[in-house]
Each structure stands twice: as structure tokens, then as C-alpha cells.
Backbone as CSV, one residue per row, in Angstrom:
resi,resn,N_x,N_y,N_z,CA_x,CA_y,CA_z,C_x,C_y,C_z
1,UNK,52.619,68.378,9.476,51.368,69.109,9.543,50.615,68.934,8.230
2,UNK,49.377,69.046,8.535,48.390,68.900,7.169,47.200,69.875,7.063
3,UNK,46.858,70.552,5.689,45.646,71.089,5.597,44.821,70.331,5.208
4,UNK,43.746,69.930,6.017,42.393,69.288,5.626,41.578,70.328,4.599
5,UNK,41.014,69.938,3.543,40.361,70.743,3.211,39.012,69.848,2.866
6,UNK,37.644,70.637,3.365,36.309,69.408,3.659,35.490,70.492,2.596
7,UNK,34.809,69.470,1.920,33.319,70.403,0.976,32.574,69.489,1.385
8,UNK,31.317,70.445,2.125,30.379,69.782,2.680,28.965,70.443,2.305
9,UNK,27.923,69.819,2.433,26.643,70.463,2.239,26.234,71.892,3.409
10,UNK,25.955,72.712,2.989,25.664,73.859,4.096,24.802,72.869,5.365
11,UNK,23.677,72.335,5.116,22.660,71.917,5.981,23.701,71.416,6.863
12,UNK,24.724,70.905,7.141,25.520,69.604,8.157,26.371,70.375,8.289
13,UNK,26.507,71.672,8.302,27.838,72.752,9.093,27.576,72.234,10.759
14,UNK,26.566,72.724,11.186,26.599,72.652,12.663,26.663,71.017,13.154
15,UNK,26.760,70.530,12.655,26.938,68.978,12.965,28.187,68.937,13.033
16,UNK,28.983,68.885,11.515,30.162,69.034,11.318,30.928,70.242,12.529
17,UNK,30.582,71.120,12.746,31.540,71.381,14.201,31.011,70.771,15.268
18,UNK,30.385,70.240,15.588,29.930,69.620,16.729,30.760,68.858,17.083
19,UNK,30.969,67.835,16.162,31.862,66.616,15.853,33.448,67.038,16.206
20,UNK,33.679,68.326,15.371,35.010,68.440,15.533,35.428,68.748,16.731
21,UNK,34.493,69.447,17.509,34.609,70.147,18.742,34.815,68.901,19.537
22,UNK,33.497,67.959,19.824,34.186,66.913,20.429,35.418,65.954,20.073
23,UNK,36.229,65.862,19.171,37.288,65.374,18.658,38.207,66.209,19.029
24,UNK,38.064,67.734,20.251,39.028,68.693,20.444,40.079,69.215,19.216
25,UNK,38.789,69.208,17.584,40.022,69.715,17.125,39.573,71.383,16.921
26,UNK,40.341,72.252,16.873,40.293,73.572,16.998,40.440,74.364,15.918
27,UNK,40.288,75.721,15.710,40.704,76.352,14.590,40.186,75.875,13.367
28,UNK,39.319,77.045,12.604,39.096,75.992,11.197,38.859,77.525,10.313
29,UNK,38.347,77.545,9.161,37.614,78.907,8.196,36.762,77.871,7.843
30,UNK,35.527,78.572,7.224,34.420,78.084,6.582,34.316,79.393,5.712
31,UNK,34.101,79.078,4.497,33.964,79.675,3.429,33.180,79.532,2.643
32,UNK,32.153,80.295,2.508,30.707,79.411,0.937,31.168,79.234,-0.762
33,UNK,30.864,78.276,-1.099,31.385,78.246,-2.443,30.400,77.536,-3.440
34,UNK,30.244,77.678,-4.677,29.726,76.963,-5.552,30.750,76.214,-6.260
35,UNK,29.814,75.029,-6.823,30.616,73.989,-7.187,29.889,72.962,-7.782
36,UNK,30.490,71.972,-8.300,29.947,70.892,-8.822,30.656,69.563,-9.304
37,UNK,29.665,68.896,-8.368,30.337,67.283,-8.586,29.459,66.030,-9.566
38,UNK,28.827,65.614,-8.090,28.026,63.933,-9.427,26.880,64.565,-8.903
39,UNK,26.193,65.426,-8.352,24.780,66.155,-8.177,24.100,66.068,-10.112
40,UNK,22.826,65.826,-9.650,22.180,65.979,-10.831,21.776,67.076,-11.375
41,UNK,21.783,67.724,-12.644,21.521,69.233,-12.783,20.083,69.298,-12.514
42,UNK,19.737,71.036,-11.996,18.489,71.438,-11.596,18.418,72.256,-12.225
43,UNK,17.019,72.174,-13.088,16.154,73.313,-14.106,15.094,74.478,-13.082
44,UNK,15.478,75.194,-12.795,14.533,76.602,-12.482,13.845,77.525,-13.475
45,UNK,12.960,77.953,-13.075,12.157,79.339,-14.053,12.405,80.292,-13.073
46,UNK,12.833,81.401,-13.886,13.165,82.657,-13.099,12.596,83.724,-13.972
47,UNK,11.790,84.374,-13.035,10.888,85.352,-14.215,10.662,85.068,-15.828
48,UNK,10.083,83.807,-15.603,9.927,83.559,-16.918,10.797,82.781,-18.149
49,UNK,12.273,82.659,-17.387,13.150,82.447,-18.180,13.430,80.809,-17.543
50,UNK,13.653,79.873,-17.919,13.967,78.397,-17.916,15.690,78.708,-17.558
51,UNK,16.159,78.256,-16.440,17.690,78.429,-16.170,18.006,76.956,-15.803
52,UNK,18.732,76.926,-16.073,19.850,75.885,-15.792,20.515,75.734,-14.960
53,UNK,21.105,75.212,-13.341,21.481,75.582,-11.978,22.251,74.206,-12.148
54,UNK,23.652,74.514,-12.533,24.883,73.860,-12.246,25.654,73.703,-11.082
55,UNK,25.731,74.483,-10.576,26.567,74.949,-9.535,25.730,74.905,-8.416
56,UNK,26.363,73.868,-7.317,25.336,74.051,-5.810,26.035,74.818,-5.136
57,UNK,25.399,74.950,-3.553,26.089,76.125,-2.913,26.460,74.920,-2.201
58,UNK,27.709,74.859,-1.290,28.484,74.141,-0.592,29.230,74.816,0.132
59,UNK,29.973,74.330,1.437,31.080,75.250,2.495,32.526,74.112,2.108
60,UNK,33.014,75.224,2.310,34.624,74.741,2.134,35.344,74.861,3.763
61,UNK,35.625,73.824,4.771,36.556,73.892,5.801,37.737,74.122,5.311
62,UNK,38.568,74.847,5.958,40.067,74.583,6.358,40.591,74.215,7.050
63,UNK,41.041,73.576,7.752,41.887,72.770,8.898,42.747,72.209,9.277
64,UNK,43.999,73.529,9.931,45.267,73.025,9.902,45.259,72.611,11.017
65,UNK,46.021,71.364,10.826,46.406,69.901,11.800,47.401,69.507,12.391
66,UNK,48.218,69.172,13.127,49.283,68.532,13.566,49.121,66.715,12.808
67,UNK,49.787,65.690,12.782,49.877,65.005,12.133,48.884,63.689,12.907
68,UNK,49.176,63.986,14.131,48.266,63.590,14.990,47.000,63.306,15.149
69,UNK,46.487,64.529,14.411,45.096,64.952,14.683,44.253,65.033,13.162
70,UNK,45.080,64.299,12.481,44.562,63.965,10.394,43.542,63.238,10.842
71,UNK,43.720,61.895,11.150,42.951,61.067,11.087,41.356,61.167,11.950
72,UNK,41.640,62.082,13.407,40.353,62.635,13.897,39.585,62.967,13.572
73,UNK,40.810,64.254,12.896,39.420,65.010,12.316,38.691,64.758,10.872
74,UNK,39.100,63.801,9.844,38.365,62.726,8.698,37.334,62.026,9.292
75,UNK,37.937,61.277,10.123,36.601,60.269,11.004,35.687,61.464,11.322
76,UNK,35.817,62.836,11.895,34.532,63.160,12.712,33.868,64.172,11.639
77,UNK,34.691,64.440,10.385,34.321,64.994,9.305,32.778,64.287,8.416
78,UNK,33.524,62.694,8.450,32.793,61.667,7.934,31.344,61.422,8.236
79,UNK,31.467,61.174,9.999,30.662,60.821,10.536,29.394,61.637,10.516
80,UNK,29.878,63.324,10.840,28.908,63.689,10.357,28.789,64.707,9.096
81,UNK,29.138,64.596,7.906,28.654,65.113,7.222,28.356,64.307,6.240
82,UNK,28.183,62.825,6.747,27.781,61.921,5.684,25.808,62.231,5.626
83,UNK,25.545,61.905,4.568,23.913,61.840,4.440,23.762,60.117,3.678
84,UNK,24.730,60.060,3.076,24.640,59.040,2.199,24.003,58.925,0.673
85,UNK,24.028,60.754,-0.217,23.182,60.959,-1.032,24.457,61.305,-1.894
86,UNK,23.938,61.615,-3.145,25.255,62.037,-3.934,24.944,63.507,-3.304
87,UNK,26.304,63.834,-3.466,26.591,65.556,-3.327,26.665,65.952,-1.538
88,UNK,27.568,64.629,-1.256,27.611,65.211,0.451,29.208,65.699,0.697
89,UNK,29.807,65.961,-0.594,31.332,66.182,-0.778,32.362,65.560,-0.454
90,UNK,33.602,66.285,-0.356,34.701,65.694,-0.506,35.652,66.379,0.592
91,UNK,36.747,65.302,1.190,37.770,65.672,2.103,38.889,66.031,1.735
92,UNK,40.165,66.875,0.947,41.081,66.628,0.279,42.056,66.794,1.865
93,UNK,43.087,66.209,2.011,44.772,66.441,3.044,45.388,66.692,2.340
94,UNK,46.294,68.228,2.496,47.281,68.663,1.831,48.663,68.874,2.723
95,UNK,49.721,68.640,1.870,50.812,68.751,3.297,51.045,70.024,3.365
96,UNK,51.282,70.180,4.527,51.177,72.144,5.032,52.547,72.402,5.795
97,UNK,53.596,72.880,4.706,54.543,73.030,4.977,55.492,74.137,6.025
98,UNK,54.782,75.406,6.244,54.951,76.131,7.473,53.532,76.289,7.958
99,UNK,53.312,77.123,9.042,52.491,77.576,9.832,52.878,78.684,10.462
100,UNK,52.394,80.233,10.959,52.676,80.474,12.026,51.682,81.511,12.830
101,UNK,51.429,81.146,14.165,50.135,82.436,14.753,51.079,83.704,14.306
102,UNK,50.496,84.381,14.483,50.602,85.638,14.243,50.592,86.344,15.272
103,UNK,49.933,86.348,16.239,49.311,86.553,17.553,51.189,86.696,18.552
104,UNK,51.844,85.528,17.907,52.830,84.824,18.985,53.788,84.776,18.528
105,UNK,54.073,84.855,16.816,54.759,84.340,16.347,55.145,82.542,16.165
106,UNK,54.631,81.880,17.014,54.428,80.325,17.255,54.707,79.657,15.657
107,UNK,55.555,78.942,15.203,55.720,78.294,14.428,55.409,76.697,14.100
108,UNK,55.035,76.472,13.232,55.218,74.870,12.852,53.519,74.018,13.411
109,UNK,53.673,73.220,14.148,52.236,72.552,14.767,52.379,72.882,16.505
110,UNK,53.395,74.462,17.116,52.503,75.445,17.920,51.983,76.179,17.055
111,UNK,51.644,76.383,16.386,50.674,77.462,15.107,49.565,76.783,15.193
112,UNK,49.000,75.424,15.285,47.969,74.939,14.617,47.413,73.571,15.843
113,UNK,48.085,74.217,16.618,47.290,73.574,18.336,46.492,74.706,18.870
114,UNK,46.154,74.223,19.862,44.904,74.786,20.210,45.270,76.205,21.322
115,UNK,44.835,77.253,21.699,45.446,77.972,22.202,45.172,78.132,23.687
116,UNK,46.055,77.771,25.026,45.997,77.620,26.213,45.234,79.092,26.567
117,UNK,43.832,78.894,27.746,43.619,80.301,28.280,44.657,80.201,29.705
């Protein structure tokens, strides 16, 4: 099993599940975060005062995977949350050593499949 973890531009959230949805992959968190990569810094005036804006706003996915389903969901990550500009983020795979619903108790990659109605 693997945690995907995706930083993506806010604007390409709904793309980015679109994608995943058709790739049937399931289950995810989205989380807002600031951050900073190869983006160029942005100067603002704020009441007067000249600021300095380091930090963009960006979403952080989570997405636990079966081993199966790594490579899907990168490709449909890619596809759409590419713009092709600097600052369209980054994919990290982490190995995700337990899992379990809670709901079921379900362990391992039944934790992180999709849930039968």
C-alpha cells in the first residue's frame, strides 16, 4: 500500500477529482496549505504597507492506495493538474504501512478500497 501525497494549485481541484473519479480511485482528504517552491515572489501593498507574499495557497491530497492503483492515480493526478507553468506542484508516494476503516475494522488494502453499497 502507498500514500500518495499531491500539492496542487487550488484552481485544478475539480479537475483533479474528476480524473480520479474516472480512474475509480476513491477516498482522498484535501487540505489547504501554504507553501513554496520555484514560484516567483509576489510584492503586494496592503494598507499602505509594501508586503512581501512568499507563501502561495495550494491543496494537499491524500491518497491511500492499494499497490495497484499508484500508478493510476499519478497518471490522472498528472494529467490533470498539469498547467505547464512553474508552481503546478508536486506528487510525493509514501509507503503506508498499516491501514484500517474504522467503520469495519477492515485492515491493510480492505481499508483503502473502495466501499461496496
Amino acid at each position: 500500500m502507498k500514500l500518495i501525497v499531491a500539492i496542487i494549485r487550488p484552481d485544478r481541484l475539480n479537475e483533479v477529482l474528476e480524473a480520479l473519479y474516472r480512474a475509480e480511485v476513491r477516498g482522498l482528504t484535501v487540505t489547504r496549505v501554504l507553501g513554496h517552491g520555484g514560484e516567483t515572489e509576489r510584492v503586494e501593498t496592503y494598507r499602505g504597507t509594501t508586503v512581501k507574499l512568499e507563501l502561495q495557497e495550494k491543496l494537499r491530497l491524500e491518497i491511500g492506495v492499494s499497490d495497484s492503483f499508484v500508478d493510476i492515480t499519478i497518471r490522472a493526478i498528472l494529467a490533470s493538474a498539469r498547467t505547464g507553468d512553474v508552481g503546478d506542484g508536486k506528487i510525493f508516494v509514501l509507503d503506508l504501512h498499516q491501514a484500517v476503516r474504522i467503520r469495519t475494522g477492515e485492515t491493510a488494502e480492505g481499508a483503502v478500497t473502495p466501499v461496496s453499497q
